[in-house]
C-alpha positions as CSV (number, residue, x, y, z in Angstrom):
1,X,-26.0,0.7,-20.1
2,X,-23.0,3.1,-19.4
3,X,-21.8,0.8,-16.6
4,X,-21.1,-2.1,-19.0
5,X,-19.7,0.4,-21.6
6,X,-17.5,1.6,-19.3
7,X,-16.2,-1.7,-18.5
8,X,-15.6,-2.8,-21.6
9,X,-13.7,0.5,-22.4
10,X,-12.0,-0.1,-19.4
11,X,-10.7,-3.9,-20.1
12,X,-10.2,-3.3,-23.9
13,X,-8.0,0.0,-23.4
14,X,-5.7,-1.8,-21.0
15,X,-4.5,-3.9,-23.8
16,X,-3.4,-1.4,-26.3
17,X,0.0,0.6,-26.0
18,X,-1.1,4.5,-25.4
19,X,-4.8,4.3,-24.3
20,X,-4.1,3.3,-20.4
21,X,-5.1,6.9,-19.7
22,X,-8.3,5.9,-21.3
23,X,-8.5,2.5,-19.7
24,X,-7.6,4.3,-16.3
25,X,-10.9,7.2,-16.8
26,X,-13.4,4.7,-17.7
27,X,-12.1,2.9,-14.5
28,X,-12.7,5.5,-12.3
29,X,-15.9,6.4,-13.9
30,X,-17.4,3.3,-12.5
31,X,-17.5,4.4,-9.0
32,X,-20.9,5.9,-10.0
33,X,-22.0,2.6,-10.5
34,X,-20.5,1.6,-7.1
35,X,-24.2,0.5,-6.2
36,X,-24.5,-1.7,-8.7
37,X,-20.9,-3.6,-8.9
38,X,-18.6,-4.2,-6.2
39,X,-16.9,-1.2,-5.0
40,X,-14.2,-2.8,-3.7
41,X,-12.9,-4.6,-7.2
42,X,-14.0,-1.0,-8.9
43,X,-12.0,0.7,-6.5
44,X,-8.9,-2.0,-6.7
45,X,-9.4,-1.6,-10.4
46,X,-9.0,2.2,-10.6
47,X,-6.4,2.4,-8.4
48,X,-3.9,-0.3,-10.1
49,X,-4.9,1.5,-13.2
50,X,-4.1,4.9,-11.5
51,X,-0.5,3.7,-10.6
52,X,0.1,2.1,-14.1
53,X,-0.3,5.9,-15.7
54,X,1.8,7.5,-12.6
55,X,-1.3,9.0,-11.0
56,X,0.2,8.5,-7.6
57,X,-2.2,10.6,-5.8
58,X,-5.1,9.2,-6.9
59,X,-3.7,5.5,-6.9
60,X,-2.9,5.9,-3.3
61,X,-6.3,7.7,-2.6
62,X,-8.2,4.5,-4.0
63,X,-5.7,1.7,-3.2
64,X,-6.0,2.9,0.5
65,X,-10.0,2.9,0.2
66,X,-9.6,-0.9,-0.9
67,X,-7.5,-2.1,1.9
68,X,-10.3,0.1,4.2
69,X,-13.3,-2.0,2.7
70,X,-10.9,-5.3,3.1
71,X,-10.3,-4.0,7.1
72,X,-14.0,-3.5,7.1
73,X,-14.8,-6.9,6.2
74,X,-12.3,-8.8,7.7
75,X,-13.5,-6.8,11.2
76,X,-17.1,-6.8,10.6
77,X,-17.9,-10.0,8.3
78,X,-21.8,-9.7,7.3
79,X,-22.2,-7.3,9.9
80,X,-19.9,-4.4,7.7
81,X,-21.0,-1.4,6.9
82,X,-19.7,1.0,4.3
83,X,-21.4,3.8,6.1
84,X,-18.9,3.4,8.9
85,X,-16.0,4.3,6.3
86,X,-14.7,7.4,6.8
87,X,-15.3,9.4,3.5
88,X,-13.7,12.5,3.7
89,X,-12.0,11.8,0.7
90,X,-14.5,11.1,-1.4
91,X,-16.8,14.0,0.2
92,X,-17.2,16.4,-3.1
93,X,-17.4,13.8,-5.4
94,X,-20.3,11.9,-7.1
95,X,-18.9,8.4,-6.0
96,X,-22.4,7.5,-3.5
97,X,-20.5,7.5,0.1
98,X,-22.7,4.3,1.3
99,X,-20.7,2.5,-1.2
100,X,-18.0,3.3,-0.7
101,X,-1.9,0.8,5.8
102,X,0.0,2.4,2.6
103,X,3.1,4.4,4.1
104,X,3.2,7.4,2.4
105,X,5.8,8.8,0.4
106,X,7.1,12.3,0.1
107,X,5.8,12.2,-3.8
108,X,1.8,11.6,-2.7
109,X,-0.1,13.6,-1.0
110,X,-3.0,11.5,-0.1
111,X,-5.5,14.1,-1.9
112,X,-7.7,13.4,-4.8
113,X,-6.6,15.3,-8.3
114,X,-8.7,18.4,-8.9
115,X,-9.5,20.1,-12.1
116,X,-10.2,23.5,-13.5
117,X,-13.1,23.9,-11.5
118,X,-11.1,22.8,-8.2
119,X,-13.3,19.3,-7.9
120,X,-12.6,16.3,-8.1
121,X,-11.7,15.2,-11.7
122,X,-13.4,12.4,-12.4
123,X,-16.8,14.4,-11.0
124,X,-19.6,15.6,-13.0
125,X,-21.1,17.9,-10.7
126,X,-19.5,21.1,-9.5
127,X,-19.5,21.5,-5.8
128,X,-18.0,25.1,-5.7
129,X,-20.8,26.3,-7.5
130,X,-23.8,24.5,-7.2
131,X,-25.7,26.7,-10.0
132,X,-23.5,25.1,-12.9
133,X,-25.1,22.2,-14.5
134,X,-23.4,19.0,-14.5
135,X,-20.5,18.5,-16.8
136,X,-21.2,16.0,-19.7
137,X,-19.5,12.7,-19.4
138,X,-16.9,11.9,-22.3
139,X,-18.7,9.4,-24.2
140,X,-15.7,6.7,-24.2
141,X,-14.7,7.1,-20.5
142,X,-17.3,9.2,-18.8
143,X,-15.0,12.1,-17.3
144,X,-16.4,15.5,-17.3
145,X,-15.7,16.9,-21.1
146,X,-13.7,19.9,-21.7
147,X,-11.7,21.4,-24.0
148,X,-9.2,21.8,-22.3
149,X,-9.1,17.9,-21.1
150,X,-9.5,17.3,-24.5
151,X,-6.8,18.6,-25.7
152,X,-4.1,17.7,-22.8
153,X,-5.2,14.6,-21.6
154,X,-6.0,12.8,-24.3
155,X,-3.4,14.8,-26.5
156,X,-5.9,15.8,-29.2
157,X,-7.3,14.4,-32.3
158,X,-3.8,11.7,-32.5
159,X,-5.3,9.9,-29.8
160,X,-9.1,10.1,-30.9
161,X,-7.8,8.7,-34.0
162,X,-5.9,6.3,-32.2
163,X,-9.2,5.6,-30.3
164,X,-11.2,4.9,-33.3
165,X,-9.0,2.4,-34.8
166,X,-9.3,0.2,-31.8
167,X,-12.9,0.2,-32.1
168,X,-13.6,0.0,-35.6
């Protein structure tokens, strides 16, 4: 069920003026799902979104996983094998790594964004100390809820009102 809401959030958020960080969360929130949908259009997906709200990093983190997988199939046809993929990357995250060039610029640093809790951002689960229990997922875009995110990311209750006019 959250895969499709995601999605949806996803698609719908791209269309309206100021929710693209929304849009671009849900996105990214669907490489849990990455069994279950095609990780490479997920992955192209999150990182187009990614460059659209100047998330360099992370676009360039995901668009260079996309033209990996496209290597990987071009080389390997039926035979290709996600497992192969090196996924270094994408080690301390909760993106499953069986599912799973650009020249850089001085401005990207090739790393995924970490948070608070120096993981991943978009990760529910805190690798640096495995005793925590997983974050929640925001309802609308399943990134791990805090206030702090809350309040700077989605700039505060203006853009959760904002939000629930779109849906309403």
């Amino acid at each position: 069920m959250r895969l499709f809401h995601y999605m949806v959030i996803s698609k719908v958020c791209q269309n309206f003026a100021g929710l693209e960080v929304v849009a671009t969360e849900a996105s990214v929130s669907l490489f849990r799902f990455a069994d279950l949908i095609p990780a490479n259009r997920a992955i192209y997906e999150a990182g187009k979104n990614a460059k659209t709200v100047g998330w360099v990093n992370l676009a360039f983190v995901l668009l260079n996983r996309f033209l990996d997988i496209g290597d990987m199939i071009e080389e390997n046809g039926d035979s290709a094998d996600a497992t192969l993929l090196d996924n270094t990357d994408f080690k301390q995250t909760d993106v499953p790594n069986d599912k799973l060039c650009i020249p850089v610029r001085p401005c990207v640093n090739g790393q995924l964004p970490l948070d608070e809790r120096g993981v991943y951002e978009a990760c529910l689960i805190n690798w640096k100390k495995s005793s925590d229990p997983p974050a929640t997922p925001c309802v609308l875009t399943g990134y791990p809820v805090f206030n702090s995110r809350l309040n700077s990311r989605h700039k505060g209750k203006k853009q959760i009102e904002k939000i629930g006019t779109v849906f309403s």
